[in-house]
SEMI-684048 format. One line per 4 residues: their letters; for each residue x, y, z of C-alpha. Coordinates in steps of 0.5 Angstrom, whole numbers. Layout:
// SEMI-684048
A	X:Y:Z  ...
END
This chain:
// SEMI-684048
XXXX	-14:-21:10  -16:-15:15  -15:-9:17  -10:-7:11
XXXX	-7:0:12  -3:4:8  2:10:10  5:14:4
XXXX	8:21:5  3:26:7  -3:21:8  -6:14:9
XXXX	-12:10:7  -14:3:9  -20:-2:8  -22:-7:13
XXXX	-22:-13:9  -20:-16:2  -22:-23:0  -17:-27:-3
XXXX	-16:-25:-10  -19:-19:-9  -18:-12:-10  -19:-4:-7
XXXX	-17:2:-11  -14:9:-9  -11:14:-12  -6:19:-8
XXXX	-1:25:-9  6:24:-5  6:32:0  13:29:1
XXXX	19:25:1  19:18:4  17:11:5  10:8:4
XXXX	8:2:9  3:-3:9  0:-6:15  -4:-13:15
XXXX	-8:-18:19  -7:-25:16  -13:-30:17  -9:-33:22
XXXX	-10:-26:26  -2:-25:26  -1:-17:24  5:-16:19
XXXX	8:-9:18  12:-9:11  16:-2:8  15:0:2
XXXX	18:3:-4  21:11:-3  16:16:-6  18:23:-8
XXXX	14:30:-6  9:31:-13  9:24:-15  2:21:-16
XXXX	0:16:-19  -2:7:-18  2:2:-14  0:-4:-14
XXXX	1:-8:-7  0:-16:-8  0:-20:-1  2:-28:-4
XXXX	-1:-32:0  5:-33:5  5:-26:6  10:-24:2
XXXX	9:-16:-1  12:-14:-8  10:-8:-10  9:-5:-18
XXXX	9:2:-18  7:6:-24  8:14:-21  9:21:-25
XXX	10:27:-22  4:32:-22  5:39:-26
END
């Protein structure tokens, strides 16, 4: 996949490509409330757009984002709020 990009409150990140089974690691803090979303081009050049979980103002932590191969999102995410 390409142009993987990910908008979470108070930021985005994005890669140009994943390869199948492959990975990219960022680490992020919430500045606000709201809906993280997940924008891809698959291999057939098609641009999906997927909502996310809600993230709370202060959470940070890992969410993974796994893209199965029929394009379906599911999200696994491992969040605690910063002191």
């Amino acid at each position: 996949m390409s142009l993987v990009e990910v908008n979470y409150p108070g930021g985005s990140f994005g890669v140009q490509t994943i390869a199948a089974g492959g990975s990219y690691h960022y680490r992020f803090h919430a500045l606000s409330t709201d809906t993280l979303s997940l924008s891809f081009t698959d291999a057939g050049r098609k641009i999906h757009n997927v909502t996310g979980p809600e993230l709370k103002q202060g959470q940070e932590g890992s969410l993974g984002i796994d893209i199965q191969a029929d394009n379906r999102v599911t999200w696994t995410p491992a969040l605690t709020v910063a002191r």
